[in-house]
C-alpha positions, -999 to 999 in steps of 0.1 A, spaced: -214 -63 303 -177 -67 308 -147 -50 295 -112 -48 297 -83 -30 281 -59 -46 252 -40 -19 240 -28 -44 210 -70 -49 205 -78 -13 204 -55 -5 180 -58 -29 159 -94 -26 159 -87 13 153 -69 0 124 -95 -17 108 -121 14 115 -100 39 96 -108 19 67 -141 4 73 -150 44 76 -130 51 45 -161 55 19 -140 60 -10 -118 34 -1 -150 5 3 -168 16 -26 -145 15 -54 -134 -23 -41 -173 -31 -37 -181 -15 -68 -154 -36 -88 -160 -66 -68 -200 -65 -81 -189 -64 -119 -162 -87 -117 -174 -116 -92 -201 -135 -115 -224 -162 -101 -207 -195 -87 -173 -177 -89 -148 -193 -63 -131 -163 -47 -96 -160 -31 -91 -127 -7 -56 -121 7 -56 -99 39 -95 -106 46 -92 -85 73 -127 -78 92 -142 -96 62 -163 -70 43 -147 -78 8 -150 -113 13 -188 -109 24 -193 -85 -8 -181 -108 -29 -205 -136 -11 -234 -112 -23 -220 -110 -58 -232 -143 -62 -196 -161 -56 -203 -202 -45 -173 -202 -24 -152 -172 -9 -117 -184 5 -106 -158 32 -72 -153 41 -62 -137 65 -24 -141 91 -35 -113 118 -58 -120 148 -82 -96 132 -96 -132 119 -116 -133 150 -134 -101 143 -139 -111 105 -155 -147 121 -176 -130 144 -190 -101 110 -195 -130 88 -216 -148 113 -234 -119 121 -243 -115 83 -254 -148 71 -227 -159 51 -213 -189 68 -220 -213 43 -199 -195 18 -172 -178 31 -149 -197 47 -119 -181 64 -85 -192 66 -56 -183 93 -26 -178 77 -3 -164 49 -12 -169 16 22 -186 9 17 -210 31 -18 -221 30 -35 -247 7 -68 -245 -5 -92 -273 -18 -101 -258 -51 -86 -231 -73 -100 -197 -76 -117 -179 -106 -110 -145 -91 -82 -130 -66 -90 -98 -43 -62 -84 -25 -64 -48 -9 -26 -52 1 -21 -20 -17 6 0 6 7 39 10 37 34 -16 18 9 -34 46 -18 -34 54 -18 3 30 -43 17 44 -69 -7 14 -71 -31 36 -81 -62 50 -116 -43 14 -120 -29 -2 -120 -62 25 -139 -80 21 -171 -56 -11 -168 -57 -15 -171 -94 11 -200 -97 -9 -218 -68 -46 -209 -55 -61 -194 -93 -72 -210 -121 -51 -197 -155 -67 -162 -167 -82 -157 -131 -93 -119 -128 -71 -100 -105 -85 -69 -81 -69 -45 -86 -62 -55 -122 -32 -26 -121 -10 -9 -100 12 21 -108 37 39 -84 39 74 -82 70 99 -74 73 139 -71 99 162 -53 88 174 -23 93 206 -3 90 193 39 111 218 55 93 208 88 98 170 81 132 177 73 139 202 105 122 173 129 148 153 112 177 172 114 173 178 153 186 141 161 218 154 143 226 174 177 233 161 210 205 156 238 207 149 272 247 151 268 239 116 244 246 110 207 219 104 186 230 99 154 221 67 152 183 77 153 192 102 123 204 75 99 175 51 106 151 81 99 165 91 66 174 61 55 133 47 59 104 48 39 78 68 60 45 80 51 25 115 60 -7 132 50 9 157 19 -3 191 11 -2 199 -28 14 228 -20 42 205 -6 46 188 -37 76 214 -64 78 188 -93 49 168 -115 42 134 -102 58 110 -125 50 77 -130 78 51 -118 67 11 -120 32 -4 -130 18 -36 -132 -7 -57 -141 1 -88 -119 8 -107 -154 48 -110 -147 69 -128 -127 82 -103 -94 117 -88 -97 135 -62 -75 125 -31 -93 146 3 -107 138 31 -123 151 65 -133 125 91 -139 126 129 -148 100 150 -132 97 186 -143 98 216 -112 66 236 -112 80 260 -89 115 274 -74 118 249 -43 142 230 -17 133 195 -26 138 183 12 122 144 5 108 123 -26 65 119 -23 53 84 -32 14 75 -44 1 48 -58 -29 49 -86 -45 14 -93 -79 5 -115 -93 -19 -93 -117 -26 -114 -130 -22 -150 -129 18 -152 -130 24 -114 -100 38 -105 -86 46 -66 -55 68 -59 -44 81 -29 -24 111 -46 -26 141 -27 -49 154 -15 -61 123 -6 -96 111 -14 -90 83 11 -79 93 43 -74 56 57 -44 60 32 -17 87 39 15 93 11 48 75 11 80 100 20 116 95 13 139 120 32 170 131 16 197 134 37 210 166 20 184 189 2 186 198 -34 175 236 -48 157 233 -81 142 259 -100 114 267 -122 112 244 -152 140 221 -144 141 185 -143 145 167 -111 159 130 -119 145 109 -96 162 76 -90 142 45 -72 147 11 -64 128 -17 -43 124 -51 -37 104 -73 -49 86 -79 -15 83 -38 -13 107 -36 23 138 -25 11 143 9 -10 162 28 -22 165 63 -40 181 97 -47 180 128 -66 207 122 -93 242 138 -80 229 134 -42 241 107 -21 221 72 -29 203 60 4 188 31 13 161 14 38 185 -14 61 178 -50 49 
């Protein structure tokens, strides 16, 4: 035996653990991915990953599993689908799924690109292409929807961590490092009890339309007296015919935390108001922005 250390290995392979672990997470994909997948299906995967979803849909009966994958996690996902038999079916491809071609069109489409905010990881523009290029027309899509989630949150430690680059250190200004945090989607593992207002929901989608830069004004009701300190972002997706997955907290799937959007100034709510959330995002998911209504918009740098 020989080993060596790759910091950009382990934690990529750390990466891909977290989820592989993630019961929940695997299930409700494989479970979808058994009724959906029909024999001699052709199957298109964006963000293969280690290949499990690919090799699930192999066993679903599927005659041909294109793989896509851009990360160099592809040399694990070789290496699994080896190791399992499935070489003469699943073929993988190195990659974005913009930019590759493949020899036949696909019957079905599985994508976990899902982000903690459900948009962030650019599913919508994934999807999209891949339906105008790599499906047949009518292909099934998993997930076949995707909603986004919002709620007022009460972080007054999130917030404090925040506020401390406000102040000098080490006779330096760091103000800088305060705009970038506040104005940046971030994600942490949320507490109910964090959470003053009911979750609302903000976009959904069922991958049918064309992707367009998204905004939406919601009203979500206080449950509570509360400093709303940041907005909380969760997805809830069917990703397959009644099997749903959410990671809304508490989270069921711990290889997916919550989205957070700091406010730069906190808002006091009370009891039974309504909090008027207001959200907007690209179409590719990396650029938001959002406010309570009557608090300063802020926005994620282009």
């Amino acid at each position: 035996m020989s080993a060596g250390y790759d910091d950009s290995t382990v934690d990529r392979l750390d990466y891909h653990a977290s989820m592989l672990t993630d019961r929940v997470r695997i299930e409700a994909f494989m479970r979808a991915i058994m009724v959906v997948v029909e024999p001699g299906d052709v199957v298109v995967e964006i963000g293969a990953g280690t290949g499990v979803l690919a090799m699930f849909a192999a066993k679903a009966g599927a005659r041909a599993v294109y793989a896509i994958e851009q990360g160099p996690i592809i040399d694990v996902a070789r290496q699994m689908v080896a190791a399992n038999g499935y070489e003469d079916r699943v073929r993988l491809i190195s990659g974005t799924s913009t930019e590759v071609e493949l020899p036949e069109l696909g019957d079905v489409l599985i994508t976990e690109t899902i982000g903690v905010a459900a948009l962030d990881e650019g599913i919508l523009g994934w999807v999209s292409d891949a339906r105008s290029r790599l499906l047949k027309p009518g292909a099934t899509i998993i997930p076949s929807r995707l909603a986004l989630l919002a709620a007022a949150l009460e972080l007054p430690r999130g917030a404090a961590e925040t506020a401390r680059w406000t102040r000098p250190m080490h006779s330096l200004d760091f103000t800088p490092m305060h705009r970038l945090l506040i104005n940046q989607l971030s994600w942490d593992e949320l507490s109910p009890v964090s959470v003053v207002s009911e979750p609302v929901e903000v976009f959904t989608t069922d991958f049918t339309e064309q992707p367009a830069d998204l905004k939406a004004l919601v009203r979500s009701v206080a449950r509570r007296d509360a400093t709303v300190h940041a907005i909380g972002l969760w997805f809830a997706a069917e990703v397959g015919p009644g099997i749903g997955l959410s990671n809304a907290p508490p989270s069921p799937v711990p290889s997916w935390n919550q989205g957070v959007l700091m406010l730069e100034q906190p808002v006091t709510v009370g009891v039974g108001e309504a909090v008027t959330i207001e959200i907007r995002v690209t179409s590719d998911g990396r650029s938001w922005s959002w406010r309570i209504v009557d608090a300063p918009l802020q926005s994620t740098p282009l």
